[in-house]
Backbone bond lengths (Angstrom), bond angles and torsions (degrees), N, CA, C in turn:
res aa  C-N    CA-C-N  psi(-1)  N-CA   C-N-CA  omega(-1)  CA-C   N-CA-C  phi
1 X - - - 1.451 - - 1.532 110.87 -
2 X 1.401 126.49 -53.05 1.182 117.58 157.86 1.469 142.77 -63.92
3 X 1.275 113.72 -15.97 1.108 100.38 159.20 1.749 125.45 -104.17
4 X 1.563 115.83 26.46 1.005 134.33 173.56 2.212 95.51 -95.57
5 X 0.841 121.30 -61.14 1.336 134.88 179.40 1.675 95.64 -65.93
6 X 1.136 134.19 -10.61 1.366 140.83 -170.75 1.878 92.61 -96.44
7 X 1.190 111.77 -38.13 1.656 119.61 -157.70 1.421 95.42 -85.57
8 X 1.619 113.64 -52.81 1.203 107.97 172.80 1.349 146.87 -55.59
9 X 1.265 101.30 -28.89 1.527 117.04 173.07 1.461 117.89 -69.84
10 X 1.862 120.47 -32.04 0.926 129.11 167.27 1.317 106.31 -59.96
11 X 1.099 119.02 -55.76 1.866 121.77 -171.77 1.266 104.62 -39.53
12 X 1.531 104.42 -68.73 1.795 123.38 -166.33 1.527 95.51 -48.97
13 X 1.378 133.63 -33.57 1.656 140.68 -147.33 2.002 79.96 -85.04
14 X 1.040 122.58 -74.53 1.258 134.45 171.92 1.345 119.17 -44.29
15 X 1.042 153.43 -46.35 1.446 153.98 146.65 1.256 116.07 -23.42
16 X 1.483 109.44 -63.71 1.404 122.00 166.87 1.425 121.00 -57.42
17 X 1.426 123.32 -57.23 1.295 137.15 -152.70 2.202 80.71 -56.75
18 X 1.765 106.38 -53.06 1.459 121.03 -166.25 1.598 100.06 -52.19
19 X 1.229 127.86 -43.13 1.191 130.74 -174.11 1.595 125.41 -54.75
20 X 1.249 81.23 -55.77 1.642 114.22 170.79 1.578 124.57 -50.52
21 X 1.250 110.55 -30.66 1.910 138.87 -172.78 1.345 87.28 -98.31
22 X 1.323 139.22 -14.62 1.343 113.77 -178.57 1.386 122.72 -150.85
23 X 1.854 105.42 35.64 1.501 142.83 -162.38 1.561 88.76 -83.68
24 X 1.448 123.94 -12.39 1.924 114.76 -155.41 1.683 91.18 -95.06
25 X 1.392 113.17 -21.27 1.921 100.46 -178.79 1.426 98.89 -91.41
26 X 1.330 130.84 -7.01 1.673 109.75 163.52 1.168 134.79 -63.48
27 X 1.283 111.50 -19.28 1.701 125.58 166.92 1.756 111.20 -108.12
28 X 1.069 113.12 129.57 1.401 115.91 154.03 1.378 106.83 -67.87
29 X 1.605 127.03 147.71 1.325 118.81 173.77 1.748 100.65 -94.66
30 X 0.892 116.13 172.91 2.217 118.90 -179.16 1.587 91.48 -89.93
31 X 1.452 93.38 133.35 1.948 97.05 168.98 1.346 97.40 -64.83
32 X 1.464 105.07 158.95 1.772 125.88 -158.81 1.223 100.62 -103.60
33 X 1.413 128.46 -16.08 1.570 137.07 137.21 1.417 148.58 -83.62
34 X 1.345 130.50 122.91 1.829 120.72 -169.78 1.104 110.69 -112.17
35 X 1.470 107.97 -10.66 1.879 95.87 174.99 1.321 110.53 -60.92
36 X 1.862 116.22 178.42 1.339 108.70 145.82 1.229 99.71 -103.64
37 X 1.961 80.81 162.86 1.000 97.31 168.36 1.834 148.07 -81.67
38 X 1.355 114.01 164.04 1.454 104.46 -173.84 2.140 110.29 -56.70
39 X 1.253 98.85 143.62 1.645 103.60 -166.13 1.750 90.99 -67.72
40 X 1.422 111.24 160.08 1.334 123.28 -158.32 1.835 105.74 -107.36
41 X 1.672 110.49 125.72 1.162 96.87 -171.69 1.504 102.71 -92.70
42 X 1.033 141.99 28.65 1.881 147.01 120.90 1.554 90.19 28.93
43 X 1.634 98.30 133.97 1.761 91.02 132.87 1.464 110.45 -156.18
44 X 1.396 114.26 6.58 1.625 131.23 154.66 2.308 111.57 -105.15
45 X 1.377 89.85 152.14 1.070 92.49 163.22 1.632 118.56 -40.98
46 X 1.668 96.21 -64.33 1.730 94.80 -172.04 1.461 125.13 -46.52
47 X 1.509 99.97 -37.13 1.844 95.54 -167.78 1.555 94.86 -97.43
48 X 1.098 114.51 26.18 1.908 118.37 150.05 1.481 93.14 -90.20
49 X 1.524 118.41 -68.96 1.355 110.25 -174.62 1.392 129.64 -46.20
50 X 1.284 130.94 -9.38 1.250 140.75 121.49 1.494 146.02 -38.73
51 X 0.953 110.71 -42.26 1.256 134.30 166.50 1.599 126.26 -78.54
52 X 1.462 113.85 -32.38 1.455 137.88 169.44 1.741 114.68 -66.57
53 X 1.605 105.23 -57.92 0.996 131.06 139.50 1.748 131.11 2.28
54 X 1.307 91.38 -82.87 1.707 118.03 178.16 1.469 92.46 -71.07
55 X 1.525 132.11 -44.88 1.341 106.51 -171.63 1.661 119.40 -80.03
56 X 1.250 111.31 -21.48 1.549 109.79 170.71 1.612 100.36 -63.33
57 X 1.292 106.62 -42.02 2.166 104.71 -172.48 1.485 94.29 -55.30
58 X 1.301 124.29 -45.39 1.635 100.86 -168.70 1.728 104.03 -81.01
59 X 1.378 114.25 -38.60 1.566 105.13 -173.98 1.576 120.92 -48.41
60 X 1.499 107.88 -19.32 1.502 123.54 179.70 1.261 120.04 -112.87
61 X 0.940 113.66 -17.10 1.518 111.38 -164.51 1.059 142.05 -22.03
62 X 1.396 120.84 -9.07 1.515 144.04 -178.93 1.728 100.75 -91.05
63 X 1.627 114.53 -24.88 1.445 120.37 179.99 1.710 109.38 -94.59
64 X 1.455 123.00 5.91 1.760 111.05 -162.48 1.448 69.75 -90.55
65 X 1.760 83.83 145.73 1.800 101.96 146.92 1.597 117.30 -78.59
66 X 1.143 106.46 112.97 1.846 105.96 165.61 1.521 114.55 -77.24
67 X 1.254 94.02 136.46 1.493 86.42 -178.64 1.746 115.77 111.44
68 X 1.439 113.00 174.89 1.731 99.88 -174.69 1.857 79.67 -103.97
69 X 1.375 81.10 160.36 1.903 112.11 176.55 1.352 100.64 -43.97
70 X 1.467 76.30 148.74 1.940 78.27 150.88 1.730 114.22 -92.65
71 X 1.261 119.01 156.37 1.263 93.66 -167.62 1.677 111.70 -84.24
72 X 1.295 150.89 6.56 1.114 146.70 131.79 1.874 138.42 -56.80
73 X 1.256 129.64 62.70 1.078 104.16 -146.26 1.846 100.04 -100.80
74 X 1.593 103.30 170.92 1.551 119.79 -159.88 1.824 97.50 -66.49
75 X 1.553 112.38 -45.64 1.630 105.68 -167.23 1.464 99.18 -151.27
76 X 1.529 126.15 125.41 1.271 139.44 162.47 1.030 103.37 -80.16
77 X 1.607 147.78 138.78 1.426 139.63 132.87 1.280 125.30 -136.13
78 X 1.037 135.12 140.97 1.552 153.11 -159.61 1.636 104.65 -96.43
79 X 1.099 114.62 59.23 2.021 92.00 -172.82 2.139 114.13 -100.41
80 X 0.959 72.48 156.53 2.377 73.94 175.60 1.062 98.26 -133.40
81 X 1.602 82.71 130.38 1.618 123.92 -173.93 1.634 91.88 -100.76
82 X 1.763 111.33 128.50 1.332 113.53 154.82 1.762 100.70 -110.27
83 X 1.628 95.00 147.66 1.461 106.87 171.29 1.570 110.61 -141.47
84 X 1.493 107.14 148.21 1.469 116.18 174.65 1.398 126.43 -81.90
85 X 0.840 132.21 157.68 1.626 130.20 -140.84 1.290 89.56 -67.92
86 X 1.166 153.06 -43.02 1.264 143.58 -170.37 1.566 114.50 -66.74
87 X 1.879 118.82 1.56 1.068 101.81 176.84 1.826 116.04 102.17
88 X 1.157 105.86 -41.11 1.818 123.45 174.72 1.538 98.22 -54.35
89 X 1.278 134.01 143.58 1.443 154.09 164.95 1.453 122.55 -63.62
90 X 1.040 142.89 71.28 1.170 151.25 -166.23 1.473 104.84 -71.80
91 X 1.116 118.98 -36.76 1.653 109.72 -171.82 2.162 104.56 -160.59
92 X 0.887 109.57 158.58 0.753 135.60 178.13 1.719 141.55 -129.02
93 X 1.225 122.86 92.51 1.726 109.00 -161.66 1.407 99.16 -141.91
94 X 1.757 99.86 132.05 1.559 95.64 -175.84 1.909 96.43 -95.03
95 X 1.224 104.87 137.21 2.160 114.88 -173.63 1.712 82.51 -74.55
96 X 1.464 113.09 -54.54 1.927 107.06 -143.58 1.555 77.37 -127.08
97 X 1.524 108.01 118.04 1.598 101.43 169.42 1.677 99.04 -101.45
98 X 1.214 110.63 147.67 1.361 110.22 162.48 1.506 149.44 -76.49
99 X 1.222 132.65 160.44 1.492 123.28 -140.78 1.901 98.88 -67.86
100 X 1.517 103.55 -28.11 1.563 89.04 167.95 1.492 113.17 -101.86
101 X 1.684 94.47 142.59 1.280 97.61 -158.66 1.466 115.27 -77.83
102 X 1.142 104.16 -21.64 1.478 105.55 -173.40 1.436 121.35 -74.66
103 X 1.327 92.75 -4.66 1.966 94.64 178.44 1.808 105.20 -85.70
104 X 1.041 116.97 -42.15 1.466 102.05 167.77 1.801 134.89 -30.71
105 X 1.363 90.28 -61.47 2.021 100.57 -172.80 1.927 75.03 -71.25
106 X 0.693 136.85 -68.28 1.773 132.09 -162.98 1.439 104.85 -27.17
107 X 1.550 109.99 -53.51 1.469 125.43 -157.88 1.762 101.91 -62.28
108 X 1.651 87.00 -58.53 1.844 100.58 166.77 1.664 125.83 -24.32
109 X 1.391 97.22 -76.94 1.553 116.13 170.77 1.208 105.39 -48.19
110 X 1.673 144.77 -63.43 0.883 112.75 -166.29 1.698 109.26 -62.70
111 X 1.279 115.17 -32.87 1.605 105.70 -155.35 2.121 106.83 -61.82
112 X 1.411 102.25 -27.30 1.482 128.24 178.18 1.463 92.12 -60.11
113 X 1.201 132.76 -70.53 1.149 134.58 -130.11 1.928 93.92 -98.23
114 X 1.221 111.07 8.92 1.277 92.78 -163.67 2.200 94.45 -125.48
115 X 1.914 91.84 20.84 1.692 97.79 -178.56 1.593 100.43 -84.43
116 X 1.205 109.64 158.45 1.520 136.52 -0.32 1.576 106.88 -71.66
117 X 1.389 121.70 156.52 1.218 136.57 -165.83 1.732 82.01 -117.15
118 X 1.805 112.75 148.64 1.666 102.78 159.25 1.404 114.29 -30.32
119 X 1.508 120.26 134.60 1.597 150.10 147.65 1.730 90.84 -24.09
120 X 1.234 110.78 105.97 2.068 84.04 152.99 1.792 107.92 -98.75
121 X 1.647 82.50 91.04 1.521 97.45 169.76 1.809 122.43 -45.16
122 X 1.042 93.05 -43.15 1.449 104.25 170.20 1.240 136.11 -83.54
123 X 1.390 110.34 -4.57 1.505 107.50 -170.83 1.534 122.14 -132.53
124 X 1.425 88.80 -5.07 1.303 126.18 178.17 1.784 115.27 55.37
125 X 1.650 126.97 -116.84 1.527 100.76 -179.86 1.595 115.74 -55.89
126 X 1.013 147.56 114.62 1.941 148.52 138.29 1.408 109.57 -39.75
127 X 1.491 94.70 112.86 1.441 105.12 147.71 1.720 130.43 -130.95
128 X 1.664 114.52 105.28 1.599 101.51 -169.84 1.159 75.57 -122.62
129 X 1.804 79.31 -173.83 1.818 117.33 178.26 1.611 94.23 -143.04
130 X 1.508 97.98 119.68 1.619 116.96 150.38 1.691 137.30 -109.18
131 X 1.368 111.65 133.55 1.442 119.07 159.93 1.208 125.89 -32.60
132 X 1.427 133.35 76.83 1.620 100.16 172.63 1.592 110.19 -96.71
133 X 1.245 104.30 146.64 1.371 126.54 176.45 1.747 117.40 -100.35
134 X 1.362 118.67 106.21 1.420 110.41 -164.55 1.674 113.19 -131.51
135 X 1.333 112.99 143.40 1.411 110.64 -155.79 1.577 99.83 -110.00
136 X 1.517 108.64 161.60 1.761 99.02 -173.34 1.386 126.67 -68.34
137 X 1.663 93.60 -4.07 1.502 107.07 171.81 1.659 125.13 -61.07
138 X 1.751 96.26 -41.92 1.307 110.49 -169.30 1.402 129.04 88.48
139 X 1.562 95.49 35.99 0.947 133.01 150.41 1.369 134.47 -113.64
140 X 1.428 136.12 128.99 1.506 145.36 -156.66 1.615 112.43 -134.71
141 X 1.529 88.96 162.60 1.547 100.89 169.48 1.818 102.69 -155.79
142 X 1.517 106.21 114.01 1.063 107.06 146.12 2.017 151.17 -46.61
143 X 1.264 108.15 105.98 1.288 128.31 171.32 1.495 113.26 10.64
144 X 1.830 101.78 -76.26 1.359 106.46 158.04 1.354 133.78 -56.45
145 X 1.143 140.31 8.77 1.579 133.33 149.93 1.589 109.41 -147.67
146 X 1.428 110.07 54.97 1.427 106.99 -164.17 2.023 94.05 -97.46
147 X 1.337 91.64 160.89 1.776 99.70 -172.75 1.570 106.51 -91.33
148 X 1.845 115.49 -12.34 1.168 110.35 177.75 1.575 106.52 100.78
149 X 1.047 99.15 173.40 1.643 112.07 -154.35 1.758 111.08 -119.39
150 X 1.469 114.03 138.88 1.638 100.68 177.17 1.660 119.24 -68.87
């Protein structure tokens, strides 16, 4: 009997403790900016993905990892963002979701919540795909301006 009530308590201790380590993707945090942004002088995909990039780093900035990775990280995912020339988020789809699930819809929301993205004045509809790299903290760094990994 006690060490049945001994097993359980460990479980419940662990359930929680697991819950708790990964309470930061249940909320999207609000980008720390509402203007839009200035329209993007782009005229390849990539140096949009640059530009896309820099605007999630400022919409979050309280969430970039500084610094290179650790080299284990909590969620890899690959997702493409389409946007309409004005920059607004039209769609959202993660290609490679990562093994935790909850970083995907997280990754989403923020990318949603953080439109209008630069105008690609030049290129008119945007369609990429970025790396995100995300730590169990809940904190990230995108592919395109990442500092690298230990």
């Amino acid at each position: 009997m006690a060490n049945t009530r001994l097993a359980w308590l460990l479980t419940a201790a662990l359930c929680l403790s697991a819950g708790a380590a990964h309470a930061q993707f249940a909320m999207v945090p609000a980008p720390q900016s509402a203007a839009a942004p200035a329209p993007s002088a782009a005229d390849t995909t990539d140096s949009y993905k640059k530009d896309a990039a820099r605007h999630l780093y400022g919409a979050y900035a309280s969430q970039i990892y500084r610094g290179k990775l650790p080299p284990l990280l909590f969620g890899i995912a690959i997702v493409e963002t389409r946007l309409d020339d004005k920059g607004n988020v039209i769609d959202v789809a993660v290609l490679r979701p990562p093994a935790a699930k909850e970083v995907g819809p997280w990754v989403v929301q923020l990318i949603k919540s953080a439109s209008p993205f630069p105008a690609p004045a030049r290129l008119g509809l945007m369609r990429f795909t970025e790396i995100w790299l995300v730590d169990k903290s809940g904190r990230f760094q995108l592919d395109t301006l990442t500092e690298g990994q230990n």
